[in-house]
ZAMARGU-4260 file (C-alpha; in steps of 0.2 Angstrom, whole numbers, plus 5000, padded with zeros to 4 digits):
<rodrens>
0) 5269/5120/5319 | 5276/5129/5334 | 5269/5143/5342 | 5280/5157/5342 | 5280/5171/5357
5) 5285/5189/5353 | 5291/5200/5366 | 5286/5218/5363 | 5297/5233/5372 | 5287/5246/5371
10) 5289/5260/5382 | 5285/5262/5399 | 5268/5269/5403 | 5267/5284/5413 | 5257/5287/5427
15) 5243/5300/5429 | 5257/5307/5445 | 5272/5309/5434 | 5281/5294/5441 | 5287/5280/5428
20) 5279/5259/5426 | 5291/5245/5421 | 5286/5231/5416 | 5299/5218/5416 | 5292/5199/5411
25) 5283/5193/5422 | 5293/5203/5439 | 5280/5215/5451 | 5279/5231/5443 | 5291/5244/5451
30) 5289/5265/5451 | 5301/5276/5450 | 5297/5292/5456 | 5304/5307/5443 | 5308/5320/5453
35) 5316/5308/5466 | 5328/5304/5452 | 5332/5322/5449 | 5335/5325/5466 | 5347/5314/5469
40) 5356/5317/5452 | 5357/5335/5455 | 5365/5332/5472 | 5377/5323/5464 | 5382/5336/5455
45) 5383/5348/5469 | 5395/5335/5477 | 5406/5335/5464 | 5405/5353/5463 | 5409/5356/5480
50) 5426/5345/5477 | 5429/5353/5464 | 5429/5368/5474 | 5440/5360/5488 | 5453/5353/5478
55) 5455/5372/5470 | 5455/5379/5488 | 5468/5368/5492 | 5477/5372/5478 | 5476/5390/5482
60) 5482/5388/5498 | 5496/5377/5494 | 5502/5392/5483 | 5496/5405/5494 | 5511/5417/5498
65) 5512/5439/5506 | 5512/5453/5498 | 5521/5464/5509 | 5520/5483/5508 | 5534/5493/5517
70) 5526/5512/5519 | 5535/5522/5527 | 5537/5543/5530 | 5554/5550/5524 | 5552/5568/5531
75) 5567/5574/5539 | 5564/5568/5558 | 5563/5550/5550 | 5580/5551/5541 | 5588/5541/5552
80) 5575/5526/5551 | 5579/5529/5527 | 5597/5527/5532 | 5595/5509/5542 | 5584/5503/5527
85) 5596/5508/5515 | 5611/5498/5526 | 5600/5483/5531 | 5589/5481/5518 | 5598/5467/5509
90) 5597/5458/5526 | 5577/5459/5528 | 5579/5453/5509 | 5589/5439/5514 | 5578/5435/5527
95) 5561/5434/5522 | 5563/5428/5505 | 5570/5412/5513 | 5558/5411/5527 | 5542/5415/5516
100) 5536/5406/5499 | 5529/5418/5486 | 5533/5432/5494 | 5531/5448/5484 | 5538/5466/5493
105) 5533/5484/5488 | 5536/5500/5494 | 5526/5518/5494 | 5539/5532/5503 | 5529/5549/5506
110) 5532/5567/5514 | 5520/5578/5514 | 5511/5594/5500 | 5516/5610/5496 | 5533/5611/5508
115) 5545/5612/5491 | 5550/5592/5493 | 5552/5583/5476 | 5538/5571/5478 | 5522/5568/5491
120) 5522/5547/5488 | 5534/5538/5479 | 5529/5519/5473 | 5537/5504/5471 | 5524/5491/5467
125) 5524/5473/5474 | 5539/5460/5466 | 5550/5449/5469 | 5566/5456/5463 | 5577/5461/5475
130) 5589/5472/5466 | 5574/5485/5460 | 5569/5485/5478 | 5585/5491/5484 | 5589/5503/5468
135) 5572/5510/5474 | 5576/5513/5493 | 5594/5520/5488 | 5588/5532/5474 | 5574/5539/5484
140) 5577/5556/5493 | 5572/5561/5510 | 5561/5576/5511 | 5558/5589/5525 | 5539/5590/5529
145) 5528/5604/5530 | 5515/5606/5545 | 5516/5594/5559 | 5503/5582/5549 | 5512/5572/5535
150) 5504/5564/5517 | 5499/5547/5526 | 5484/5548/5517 | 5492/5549/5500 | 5501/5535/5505
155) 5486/5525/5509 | 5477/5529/5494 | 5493/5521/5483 | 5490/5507/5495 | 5473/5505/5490
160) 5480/5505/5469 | 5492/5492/5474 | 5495/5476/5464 | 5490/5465/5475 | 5487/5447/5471
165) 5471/5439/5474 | 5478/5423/5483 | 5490/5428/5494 | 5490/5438/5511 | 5491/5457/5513
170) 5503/5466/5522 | 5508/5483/5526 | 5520/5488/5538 | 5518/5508/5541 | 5531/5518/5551
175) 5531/5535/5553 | 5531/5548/5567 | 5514/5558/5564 | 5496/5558/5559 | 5487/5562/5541
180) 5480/5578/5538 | 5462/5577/5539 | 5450/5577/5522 | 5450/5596/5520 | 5467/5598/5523
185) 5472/5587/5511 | 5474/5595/5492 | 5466/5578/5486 | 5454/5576/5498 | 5459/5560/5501
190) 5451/5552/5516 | 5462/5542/5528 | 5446/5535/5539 | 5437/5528/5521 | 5453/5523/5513
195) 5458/5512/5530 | 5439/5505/5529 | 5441/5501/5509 | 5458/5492/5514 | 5451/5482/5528
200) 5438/5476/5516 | 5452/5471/5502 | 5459/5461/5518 | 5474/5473/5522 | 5482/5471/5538
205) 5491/5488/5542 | 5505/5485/5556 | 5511/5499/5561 | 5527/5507/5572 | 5529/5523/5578
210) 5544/5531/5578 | 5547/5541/5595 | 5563/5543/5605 | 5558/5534/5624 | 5540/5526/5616
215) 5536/5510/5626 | 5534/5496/5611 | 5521/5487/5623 | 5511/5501/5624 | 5508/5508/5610
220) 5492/5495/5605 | 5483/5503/5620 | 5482/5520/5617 | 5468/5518/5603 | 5457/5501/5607
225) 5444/5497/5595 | 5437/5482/5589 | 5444/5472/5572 | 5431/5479/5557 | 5422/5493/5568
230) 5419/5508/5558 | 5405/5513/5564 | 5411/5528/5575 | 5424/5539/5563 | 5439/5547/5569
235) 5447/5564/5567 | 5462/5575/5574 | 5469/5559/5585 | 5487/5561/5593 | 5500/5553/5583
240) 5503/5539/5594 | 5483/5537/5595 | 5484/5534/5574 | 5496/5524/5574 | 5486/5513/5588
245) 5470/5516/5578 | 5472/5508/5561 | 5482/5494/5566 | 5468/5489/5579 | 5456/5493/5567
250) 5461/5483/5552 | 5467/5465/5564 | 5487/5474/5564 | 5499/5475/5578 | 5504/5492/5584
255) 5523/5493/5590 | 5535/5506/5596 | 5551/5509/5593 | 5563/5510/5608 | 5580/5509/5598
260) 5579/5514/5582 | 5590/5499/5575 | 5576/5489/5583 | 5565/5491/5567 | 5574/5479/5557
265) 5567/5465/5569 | 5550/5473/5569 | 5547/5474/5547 | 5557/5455/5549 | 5542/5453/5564
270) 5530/5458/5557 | 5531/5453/5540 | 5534/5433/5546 | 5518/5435/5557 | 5507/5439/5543
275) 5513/5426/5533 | 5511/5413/5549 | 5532/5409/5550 | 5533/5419/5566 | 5540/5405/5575
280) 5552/5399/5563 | 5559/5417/5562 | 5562/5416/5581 | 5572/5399/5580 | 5579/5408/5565
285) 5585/5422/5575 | 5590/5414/5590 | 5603/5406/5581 | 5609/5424/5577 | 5608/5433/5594
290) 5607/5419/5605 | 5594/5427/5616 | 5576/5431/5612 | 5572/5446/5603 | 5560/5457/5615
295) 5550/5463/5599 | 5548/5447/5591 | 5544/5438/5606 | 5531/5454/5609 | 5523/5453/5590
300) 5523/5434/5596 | 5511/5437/5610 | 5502/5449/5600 | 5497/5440/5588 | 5489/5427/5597
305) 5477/5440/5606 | 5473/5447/5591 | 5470/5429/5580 | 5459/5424/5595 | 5448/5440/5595
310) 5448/5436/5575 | 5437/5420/5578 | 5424/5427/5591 | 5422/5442/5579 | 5421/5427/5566
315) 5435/5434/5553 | 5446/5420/5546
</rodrens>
């Protein structure tokens, strides 16, 4: 009668360290160490994780469009400026939506408290229809203003409640000819210098132009240097030129002047295609147009550039 040979699998034995013995026929026995195992697995997983991640980033990107806020003060020595977006606006329309995907605009108009106009801000939140945005420009009436100081800091408060997206880039071009009031001036006490450092942590860029007959637009950045993010020394009572220096050094923003009034048509256009990184085709764009550079556009140009490389030494995206 033949011998018969059973082979038993019983499970491996495990060693007084934690780590596993095989034995397999009659091979050398091999260990495998547990928490090796682990290791690797759950680096694995942190792998596929992180591409995970990637792929949604890229995806973000690819989709990534501006939110672009117009804010802009409608007292009566800025009437002028009302009447040009009302004429022109269709143009910056046309203009923009071709030249940037997923573009949204809103729009916050102010004056200023208790000087008997019909409103202190007026809202438009962010979209992409382009017949609200222009019923909204024409059915808003200019004001007259109070004291020399005007609501901007009503007006960056509604900024702050804005519906901005999550993914794409935030704009806000601000033109006007004079300061906020200061925290207990205002019957809100709103704060300009807290609300500006909220924004620039919500990763608002505020441009801004200041509206002055004979300002030199290549100037006006000087008047109020301070490095992107540095709110460590507050501000109060500045000049109105100084202001509008200030917060767009303060928050990564270009500040402009304006020499001819038409010229802030180019600058929202500008400013707008910079933050949404389409300066240059704006400039071909235009070129096409006027058949000579634009001063301001090729001077937002330059800007830009100083300020993207003082960006990545301060370490900002």
């Amino acid at each position: 009668m033949e011998k018969v040979e059973t082979k038993l699998h019983l499970p491996a034995l495990k060693k007084p360290s934690g780590s596993l013995v095989v034995k397999k026929d009659d091979k050398p026995i091999k260990t495998f160490n547990i928490a090796s195992v682990q290791k690797q697995g759950a680096l694995g997983n942190v792998l596929k994780g992180d591409s995970i991640k990637q792929k949604m980033q890229k995806e973000q990107q690819a989709h990534k469009g501006l939110d672009l806020v117009l804010m802009g003060d409608l007292t009566g020595s800025m009437s002028a400026y009302h009447a040009i977006l009302k004429r022109k606006f269709t143009e910056i329309c046309t203009t923009l939506f071709q030249l940037i995907p997923n573009l949204r605009i809103g729009i916050i108009f102010y004056l200023d408290h208790g000087s008997g106009d019909p409103y202190i801000t007026k809202v438009q939140p962010l979209t992409v229809n382009v017949e609200q945005l222009q019923s909204f420009i024409l059915g808003t009436p200019d004001g007259y203003g109070g004291d020399e100081d005007e609501a901007v800091e009503d007006a960056l408060h509604d900024a702050l409640e804005m519906n901005w997206s999550e993914i794409n880039t935030h704009s806000v071009v601000l033109f006007g000819d004079a300061r906020p009031h200061e925290v207990s001036e205002c019957p809100y006490q709103h704060d300009y210098f807290k609300i500006t450092e909220s924004l620039f942590k919500k990763q608002v860029t505020i441009n801004t132009v200041y509206c002055s007959a004979g300002c030199d637009y290549r100037r006006q950045s000087t008047l109020y240097e301070v490095e992107i993010g540095n709110f460590s020394r507050r501000v109060s009572r500045l000049g109105n030129p100084e202001f509008f220096s200030w917060i767009a050094n303060v928050t990564g923003g270009i500040a402009i002047g304006v020499e001819q009034i038409d010229d802030i048509v180019d600058i929202i256009k500008g400013m707008a295609a910079k933050d949404a990184g389409k300066i240059e085709e704006l400039e071909k764009e235009e070129l096409k147009i006027t058949l000579r550079p634009i001063p301001a556009l090729v001077h937002i140009k330059e800007q830009a550039k100083l300020i993207e490389h003082k960006k990545k030494l301060l370490g900002y995206k």
